[in-house]
Biopython code that builds the backbone (N, CA, C, O; Angstrom):
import numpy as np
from Bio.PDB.StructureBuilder import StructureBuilder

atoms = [
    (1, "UNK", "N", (4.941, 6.262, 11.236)),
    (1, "UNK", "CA", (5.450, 4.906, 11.117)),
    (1, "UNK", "C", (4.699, 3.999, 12.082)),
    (1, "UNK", "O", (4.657, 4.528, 13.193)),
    (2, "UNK", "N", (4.060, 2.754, 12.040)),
    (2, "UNK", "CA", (3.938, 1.656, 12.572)),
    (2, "UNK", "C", (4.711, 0.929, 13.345)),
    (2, "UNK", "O", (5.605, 0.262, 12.825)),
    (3, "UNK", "N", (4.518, 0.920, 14.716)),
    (3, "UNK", "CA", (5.212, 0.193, 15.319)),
    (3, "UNK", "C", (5.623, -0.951, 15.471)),
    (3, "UNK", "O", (6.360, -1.451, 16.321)),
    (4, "UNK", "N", (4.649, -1.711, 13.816)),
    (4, "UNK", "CA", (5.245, -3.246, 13.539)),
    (4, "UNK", "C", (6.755, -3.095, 12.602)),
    (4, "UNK", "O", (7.675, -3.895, 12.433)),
    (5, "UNK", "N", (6.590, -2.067, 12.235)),
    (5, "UNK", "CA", (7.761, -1.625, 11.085)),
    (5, "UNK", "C", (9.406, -1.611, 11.523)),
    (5, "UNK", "O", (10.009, -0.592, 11.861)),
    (6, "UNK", "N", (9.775, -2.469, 11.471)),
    (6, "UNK", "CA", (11.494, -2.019, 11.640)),
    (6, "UNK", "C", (12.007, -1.100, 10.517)),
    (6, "UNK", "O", (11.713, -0.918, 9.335)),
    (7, "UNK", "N", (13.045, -0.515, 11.532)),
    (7, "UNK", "CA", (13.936, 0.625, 11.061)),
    (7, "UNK", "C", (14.323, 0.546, 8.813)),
    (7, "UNK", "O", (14.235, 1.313, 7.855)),
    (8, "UNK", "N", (14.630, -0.532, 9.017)),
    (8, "UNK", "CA", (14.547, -1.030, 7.093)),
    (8, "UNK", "C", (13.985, -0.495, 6.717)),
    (8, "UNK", "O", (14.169, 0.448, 5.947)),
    (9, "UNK", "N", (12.488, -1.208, 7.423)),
    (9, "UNK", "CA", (10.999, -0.696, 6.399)),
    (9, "UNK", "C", (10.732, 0.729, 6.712)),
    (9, "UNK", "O", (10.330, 1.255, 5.675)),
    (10, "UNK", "N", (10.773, 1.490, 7.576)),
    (10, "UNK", "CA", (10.465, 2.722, 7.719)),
    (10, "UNK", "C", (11.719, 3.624, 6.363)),
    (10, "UNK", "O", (11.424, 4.420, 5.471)),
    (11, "UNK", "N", (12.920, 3.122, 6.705)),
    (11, "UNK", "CA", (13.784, 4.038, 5.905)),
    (11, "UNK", "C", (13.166, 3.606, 4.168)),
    (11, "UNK", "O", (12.992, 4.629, 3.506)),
    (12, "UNK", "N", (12.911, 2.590, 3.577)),
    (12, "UNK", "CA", (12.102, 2.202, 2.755)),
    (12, "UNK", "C", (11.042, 2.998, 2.315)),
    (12, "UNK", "O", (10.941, 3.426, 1.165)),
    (13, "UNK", "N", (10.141, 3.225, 3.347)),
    (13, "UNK", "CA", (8.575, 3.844, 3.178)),
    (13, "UNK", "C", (8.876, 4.729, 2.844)),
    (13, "UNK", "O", (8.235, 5.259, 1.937)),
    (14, "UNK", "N", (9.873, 5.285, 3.328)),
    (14, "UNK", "CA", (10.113, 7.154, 3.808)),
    (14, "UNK", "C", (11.006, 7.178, 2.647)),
    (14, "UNK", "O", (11.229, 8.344, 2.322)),
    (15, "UNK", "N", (11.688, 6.198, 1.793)),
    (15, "UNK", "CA", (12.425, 6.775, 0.642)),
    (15, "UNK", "C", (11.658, 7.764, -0.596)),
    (15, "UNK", "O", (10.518, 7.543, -1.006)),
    (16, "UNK", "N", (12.572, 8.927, -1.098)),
    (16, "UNK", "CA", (12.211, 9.806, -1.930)),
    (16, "UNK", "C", (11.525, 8.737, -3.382)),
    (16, "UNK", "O", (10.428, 8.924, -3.910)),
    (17, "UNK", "N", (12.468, 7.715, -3.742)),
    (17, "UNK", "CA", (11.781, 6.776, -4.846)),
    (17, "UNK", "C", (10.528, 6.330, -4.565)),
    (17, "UNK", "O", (9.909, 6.042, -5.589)),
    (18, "UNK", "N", (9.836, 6.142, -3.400)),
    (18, "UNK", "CA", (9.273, 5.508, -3.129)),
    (18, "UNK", "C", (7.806, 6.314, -2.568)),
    (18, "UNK", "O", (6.873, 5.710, -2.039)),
    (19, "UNK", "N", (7.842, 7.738, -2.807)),
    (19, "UNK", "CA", (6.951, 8.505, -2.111)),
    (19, "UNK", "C", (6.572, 8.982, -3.562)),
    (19, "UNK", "O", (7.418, 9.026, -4.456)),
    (20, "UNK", "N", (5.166, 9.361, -3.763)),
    (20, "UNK", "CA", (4.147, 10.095, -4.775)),
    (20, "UNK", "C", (3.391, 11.062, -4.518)),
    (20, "UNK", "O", (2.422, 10.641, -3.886)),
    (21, "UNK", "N", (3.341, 12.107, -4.679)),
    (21, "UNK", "CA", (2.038, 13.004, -4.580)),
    (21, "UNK", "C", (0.657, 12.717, -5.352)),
    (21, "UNK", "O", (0.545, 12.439, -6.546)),
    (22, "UNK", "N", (-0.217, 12.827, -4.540)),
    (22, "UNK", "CA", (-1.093, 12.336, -4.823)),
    (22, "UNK", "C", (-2.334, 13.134, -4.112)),
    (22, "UNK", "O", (-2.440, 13.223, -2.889)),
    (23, "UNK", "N", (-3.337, 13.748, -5.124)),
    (23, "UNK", "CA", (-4.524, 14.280, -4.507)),
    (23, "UNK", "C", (-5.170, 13.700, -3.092)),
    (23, "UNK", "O", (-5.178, 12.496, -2.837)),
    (24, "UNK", "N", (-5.684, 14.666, -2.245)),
    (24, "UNK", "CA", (-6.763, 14.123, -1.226)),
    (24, "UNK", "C", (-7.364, 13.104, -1.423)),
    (24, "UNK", "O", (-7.041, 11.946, -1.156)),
    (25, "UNK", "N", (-8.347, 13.542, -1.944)),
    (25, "UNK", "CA", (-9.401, 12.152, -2.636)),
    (25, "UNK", "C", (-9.300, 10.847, -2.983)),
    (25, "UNK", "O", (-10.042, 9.884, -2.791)),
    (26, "UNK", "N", (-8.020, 11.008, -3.648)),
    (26, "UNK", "CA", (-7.590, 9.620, -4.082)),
    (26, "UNK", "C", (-6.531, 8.966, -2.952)),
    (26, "UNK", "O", (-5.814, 7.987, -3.156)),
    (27, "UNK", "N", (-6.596, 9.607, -1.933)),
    (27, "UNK", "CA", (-5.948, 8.924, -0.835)),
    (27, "UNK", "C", (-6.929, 8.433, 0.098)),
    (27, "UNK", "O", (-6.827, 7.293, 0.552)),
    (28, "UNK", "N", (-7.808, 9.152, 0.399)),
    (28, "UNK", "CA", (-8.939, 8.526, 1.157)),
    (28, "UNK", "C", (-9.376, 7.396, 0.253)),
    (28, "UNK", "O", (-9.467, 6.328, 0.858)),
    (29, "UNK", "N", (-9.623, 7.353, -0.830)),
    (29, "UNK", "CA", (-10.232, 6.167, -1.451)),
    (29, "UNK", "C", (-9.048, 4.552, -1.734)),
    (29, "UNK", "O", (-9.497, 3.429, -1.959)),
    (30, "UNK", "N", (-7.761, 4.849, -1.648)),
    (30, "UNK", "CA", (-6.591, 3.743, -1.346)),
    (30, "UNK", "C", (-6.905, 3.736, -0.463)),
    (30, "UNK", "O", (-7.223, 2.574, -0.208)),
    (31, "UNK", "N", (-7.152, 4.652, 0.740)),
    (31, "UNK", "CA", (-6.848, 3.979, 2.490)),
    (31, "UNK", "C", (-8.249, 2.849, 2.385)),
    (31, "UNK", "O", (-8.351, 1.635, 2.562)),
    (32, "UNK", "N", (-9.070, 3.769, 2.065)),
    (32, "UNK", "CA", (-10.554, 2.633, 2.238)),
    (32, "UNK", "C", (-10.349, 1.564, 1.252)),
    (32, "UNK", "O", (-11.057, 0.602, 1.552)),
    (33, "UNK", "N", (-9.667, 1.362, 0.212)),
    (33, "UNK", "CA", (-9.424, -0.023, -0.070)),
    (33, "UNK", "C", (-8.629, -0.609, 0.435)),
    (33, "UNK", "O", (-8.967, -1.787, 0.553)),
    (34, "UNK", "N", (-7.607, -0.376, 0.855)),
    (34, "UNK", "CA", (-6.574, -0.920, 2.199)),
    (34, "UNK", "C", (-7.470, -1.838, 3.052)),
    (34, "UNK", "O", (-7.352, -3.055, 3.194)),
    (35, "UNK", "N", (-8.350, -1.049, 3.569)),
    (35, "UNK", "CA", (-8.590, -1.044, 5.024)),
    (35, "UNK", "C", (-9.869, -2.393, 4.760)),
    (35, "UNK", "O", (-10.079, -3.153, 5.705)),
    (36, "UNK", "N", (-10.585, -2.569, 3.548)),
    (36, "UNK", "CA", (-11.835, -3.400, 3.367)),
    (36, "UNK", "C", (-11.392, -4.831, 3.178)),
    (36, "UNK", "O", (-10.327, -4.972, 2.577)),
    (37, "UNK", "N", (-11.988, -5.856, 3.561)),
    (37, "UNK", "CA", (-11.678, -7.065, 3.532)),
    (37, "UNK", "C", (-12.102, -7.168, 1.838)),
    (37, "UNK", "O", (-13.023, -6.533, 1.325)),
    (38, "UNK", "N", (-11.165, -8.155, 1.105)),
    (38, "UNK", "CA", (-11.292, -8.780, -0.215)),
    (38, "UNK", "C", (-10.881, -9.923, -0.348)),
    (38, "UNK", "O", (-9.998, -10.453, 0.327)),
    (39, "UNK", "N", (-11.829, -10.660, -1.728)),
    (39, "UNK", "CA", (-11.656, -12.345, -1.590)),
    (39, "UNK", "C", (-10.500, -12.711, -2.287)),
    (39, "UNK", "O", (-10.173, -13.898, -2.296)),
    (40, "UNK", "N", (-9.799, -11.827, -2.901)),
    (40, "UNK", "CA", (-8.226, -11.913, -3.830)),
    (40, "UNK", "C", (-7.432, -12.024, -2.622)),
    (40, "UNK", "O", (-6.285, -12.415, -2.837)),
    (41, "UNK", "N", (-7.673, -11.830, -1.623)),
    (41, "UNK", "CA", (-6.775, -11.708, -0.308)),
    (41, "UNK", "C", (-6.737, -12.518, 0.444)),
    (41, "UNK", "O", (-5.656, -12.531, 1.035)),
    (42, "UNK", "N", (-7.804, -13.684, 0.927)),
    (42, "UNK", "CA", (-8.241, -14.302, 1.310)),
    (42, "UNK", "C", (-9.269, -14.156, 2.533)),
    (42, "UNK", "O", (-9.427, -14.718, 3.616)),
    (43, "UNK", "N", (-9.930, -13.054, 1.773)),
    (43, "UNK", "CA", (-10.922, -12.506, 2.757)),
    (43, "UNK", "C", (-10.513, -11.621, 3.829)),
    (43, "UNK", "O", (-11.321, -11.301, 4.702)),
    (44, "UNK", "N", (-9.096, -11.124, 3.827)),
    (44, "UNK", "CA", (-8.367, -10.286, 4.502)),
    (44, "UNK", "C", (-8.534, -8.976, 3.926)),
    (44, "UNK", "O", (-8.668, -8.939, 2.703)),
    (45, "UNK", "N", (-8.555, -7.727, 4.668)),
    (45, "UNK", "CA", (-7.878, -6.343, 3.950)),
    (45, "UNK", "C", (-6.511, -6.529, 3.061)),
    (45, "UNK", "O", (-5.590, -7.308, 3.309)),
    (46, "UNK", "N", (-6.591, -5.828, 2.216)),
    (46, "UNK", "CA", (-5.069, -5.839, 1.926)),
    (46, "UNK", "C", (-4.041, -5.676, 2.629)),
    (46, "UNK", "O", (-2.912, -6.042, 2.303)),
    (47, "UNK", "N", (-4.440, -4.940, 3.969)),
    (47, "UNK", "CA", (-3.304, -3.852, 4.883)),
    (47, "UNK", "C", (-3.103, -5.253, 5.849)),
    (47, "UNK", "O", (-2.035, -5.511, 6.404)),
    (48, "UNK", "N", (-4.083, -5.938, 5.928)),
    (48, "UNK", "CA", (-3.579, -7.019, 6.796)),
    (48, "UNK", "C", (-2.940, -8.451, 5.911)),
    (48, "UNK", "O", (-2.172, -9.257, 6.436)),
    (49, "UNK", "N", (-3.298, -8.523, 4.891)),
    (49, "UNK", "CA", (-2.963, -9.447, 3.915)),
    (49, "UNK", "C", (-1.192, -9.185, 3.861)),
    (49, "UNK", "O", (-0.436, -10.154, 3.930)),
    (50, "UNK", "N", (-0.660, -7.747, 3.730)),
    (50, "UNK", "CA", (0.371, -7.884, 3.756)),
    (50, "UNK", "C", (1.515, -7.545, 4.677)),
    (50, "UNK", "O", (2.681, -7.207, 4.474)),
    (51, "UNK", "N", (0.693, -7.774, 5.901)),
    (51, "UNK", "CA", (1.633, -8.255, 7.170)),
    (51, "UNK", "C", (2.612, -9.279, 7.090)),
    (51, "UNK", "O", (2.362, -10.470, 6.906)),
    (52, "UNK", "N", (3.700, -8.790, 7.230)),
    (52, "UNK", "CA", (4.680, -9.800, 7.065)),
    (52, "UNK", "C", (5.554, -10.228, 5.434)),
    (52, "UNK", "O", (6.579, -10.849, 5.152)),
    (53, "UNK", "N", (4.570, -9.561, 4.713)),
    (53, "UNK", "CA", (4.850, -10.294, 3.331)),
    (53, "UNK", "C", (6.131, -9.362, 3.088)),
    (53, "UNK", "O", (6.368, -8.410, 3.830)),
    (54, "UNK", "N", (6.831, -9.657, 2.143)),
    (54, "UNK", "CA", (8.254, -9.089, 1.338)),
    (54, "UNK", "C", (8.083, -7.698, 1.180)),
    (54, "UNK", "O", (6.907, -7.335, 1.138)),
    (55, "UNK", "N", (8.989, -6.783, 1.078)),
    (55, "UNK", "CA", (9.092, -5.590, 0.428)),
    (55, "UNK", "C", (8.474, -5.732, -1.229)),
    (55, "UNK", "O", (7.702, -4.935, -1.762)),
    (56, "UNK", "N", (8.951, -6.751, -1.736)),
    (56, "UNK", "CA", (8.268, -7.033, -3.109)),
    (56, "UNK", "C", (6.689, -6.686, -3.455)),
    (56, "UNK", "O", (6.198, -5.841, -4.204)),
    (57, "UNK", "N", (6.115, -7.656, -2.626)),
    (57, "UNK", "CA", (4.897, -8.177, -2.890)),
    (57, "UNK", "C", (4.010, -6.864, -2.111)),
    (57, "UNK", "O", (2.918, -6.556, -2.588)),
    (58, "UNK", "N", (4.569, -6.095, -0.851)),
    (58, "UNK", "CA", (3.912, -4.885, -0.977)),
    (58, "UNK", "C", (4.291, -4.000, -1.931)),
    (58, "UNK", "O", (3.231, -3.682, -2.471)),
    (59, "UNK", "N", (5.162, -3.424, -2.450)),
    (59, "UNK", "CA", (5.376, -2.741, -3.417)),
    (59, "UNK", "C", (4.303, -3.255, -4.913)),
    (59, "UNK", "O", (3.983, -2.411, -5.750)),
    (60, "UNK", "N", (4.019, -4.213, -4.987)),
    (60, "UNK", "CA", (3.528, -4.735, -6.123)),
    (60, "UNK", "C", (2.007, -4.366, -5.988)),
    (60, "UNK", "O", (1.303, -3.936, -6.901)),
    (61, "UNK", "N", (1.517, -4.671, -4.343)),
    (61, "UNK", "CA", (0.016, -4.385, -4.234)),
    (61, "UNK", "C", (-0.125, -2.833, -4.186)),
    (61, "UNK", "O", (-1.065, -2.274, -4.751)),
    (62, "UNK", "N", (0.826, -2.157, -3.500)),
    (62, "UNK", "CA", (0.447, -0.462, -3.740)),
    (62, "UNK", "C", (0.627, -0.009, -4.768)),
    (62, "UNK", "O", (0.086, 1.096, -4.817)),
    (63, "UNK", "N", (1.328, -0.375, -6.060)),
    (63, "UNK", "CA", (1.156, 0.001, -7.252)),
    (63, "UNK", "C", (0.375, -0.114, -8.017)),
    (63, "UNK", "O", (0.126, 0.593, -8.993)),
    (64, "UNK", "N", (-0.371, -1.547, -7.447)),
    (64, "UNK", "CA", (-1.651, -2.042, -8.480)),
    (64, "UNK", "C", (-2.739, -0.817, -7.790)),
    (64, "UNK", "O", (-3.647, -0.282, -8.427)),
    (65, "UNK", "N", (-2.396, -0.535, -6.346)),
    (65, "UNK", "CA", (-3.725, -0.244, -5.705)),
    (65, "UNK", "C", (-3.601, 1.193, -6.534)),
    (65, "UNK", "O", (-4.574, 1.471, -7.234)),
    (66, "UNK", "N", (-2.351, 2.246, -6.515)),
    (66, "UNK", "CA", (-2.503, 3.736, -7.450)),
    (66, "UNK", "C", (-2.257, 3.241, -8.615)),
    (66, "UNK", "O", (-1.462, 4.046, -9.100)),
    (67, "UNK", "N", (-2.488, 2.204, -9.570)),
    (67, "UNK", "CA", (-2.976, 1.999, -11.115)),
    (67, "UNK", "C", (-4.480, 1.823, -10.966)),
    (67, "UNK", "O", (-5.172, 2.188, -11.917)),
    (68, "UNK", "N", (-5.177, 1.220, -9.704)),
    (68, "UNK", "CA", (-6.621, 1.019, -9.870)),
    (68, "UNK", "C", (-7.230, 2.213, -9.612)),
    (68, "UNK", "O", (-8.168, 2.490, -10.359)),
    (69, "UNK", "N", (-6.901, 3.130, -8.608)),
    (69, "UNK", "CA", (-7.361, 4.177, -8.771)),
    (69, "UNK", "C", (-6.764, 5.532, -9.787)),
    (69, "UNK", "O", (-6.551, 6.597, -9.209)),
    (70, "UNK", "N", (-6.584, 5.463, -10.870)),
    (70, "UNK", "CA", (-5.781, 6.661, -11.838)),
    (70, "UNK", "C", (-4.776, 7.183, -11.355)),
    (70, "UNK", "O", (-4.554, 8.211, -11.994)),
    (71, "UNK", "N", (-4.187, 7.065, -10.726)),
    (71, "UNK", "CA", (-2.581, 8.095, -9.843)),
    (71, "UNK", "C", (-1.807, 7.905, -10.944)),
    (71, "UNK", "O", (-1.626, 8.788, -11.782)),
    (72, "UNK", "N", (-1.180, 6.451, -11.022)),
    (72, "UNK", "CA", (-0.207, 5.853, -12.099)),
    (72, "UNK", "C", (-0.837, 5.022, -13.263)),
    (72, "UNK", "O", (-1.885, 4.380, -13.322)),
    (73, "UNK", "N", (0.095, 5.237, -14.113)),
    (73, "UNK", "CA", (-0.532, 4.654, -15.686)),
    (73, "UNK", "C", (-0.218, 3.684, -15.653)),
    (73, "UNK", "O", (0.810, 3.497, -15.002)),
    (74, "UNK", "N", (-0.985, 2.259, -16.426)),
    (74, "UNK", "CA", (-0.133, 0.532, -16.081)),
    (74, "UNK", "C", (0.947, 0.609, -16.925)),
    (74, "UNK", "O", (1.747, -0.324, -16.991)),
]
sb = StructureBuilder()
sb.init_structure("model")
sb.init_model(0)
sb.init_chain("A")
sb.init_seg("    ")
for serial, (resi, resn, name, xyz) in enumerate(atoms, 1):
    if name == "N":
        sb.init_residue(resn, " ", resi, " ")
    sb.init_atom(name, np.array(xyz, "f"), 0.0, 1.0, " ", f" {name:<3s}", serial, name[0])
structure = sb.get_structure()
């Protein structure tokens, strides 16, 4: 857990709905898109883009991010 994270968001992260298995590979390749600045973001990483933002709107970008890489089907 992140020490920007309050207790909410951790019990959140850590929910069973909310957790996927997911190959090696395709986790190193989400973290490195996380982690890269993009212009949909405003030239931010995603991981920093959604500092602060809603439970929503991250939930919305980590789903797009395992639909862009094959994990989940759209």
């Amino acid at each position: 857990m992140f020490n920007s994270a309050s207790q909410e968001d951790a019990d959140r992260i850590n929910a069973p709905e909310n957790l996927v298995s997911i190959p090696v590979f395709k986790h190193h390749l989400i973290t490195g898109w996380f982690a890269k600045k993009r212009k949909e973001f405003g030239g931010l990483s995603p991981r920093n883009y959604l500092r602060g933002k809603s439970w929503e709107e991250r939930t919305r970008i980590g789903l797009e991010a395992l639909v862009n890489e094959g994990v989940l089907r759209p």
